[in-house]
C-alpha positions as CSV (number, residue, x, y, z in Angstrom):
1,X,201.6,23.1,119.6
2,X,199.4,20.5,118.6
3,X,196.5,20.5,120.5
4,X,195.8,21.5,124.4
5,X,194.8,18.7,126.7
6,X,192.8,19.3,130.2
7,X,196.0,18.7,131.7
8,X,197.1,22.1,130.1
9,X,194.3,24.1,130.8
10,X,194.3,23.0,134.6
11,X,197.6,25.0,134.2
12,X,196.5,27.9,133.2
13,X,196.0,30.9,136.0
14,X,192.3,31.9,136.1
15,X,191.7,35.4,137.1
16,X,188.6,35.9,139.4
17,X,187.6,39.2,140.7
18,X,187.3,39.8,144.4
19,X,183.3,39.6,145.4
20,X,183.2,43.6,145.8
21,X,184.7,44.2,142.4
22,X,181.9,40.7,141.1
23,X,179.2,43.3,143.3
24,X,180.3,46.5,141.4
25,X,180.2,44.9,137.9
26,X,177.0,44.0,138.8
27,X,175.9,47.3,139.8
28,X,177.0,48.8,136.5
29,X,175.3,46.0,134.3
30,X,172.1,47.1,136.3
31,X,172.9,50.7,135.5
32,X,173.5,50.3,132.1
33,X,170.6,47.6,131.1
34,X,168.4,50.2,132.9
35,X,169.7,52.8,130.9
36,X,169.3,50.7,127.6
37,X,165.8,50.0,128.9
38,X,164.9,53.9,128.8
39,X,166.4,54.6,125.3
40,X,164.5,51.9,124.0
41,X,161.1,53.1,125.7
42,X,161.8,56.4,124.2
43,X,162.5,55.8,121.4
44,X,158.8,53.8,120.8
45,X,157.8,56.9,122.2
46,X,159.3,59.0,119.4
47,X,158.0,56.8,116.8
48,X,154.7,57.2,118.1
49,X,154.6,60.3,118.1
50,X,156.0,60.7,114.6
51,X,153.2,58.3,113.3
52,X,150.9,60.3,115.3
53,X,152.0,63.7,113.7
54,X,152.6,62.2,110.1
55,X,148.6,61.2,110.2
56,X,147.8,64.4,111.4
57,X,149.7,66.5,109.1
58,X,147.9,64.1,106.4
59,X,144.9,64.7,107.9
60,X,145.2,68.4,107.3
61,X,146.2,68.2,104.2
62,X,143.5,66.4,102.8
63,X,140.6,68.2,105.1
64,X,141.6,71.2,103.5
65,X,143.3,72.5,107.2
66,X,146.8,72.9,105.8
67,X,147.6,74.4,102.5
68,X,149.7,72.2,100.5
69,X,151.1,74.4,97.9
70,X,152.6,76.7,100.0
71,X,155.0,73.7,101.4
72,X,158.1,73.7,100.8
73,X,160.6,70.9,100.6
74,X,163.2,70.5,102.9
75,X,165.8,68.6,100.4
């Protein structure tokens, strides 16, 4: 085929959900962007705190609070 016309595509079937099944794709977009929304918030919340711990822990180390040659490496 060489090319499709408007004349072709006015051919074509077009499948359209029925307005409850439109309403409950809708309600699971919601779900799921709400969802996303939470995993992202926690997720700044982890990194936070992992910034907030990481100066800490530095911190300590260099106040003389935590006794760096006793650390061990976890690798």
């Amino acid at each position: 085929m060489k090319g499709i016309n408007i004349a072709d595509l006015r051919r074509l079937p077009m499948p359209c959900p029925t307005l409850d099944e439109q309403l409950r794709i809708e309600s699971q977009l919601i779900e799921a962007e709400r969802d996303n929304l939470r995993a992202q918030q926690l997720v700044t919340e982890f990194d936070r705190l992992i910034v907030e711990r990481k100066r800490a822990l530095i911190s300590a180390a260099v106040t003389g609070q935590f006794d760096v040659s006793t650390a061990r490496s976890l690798a």
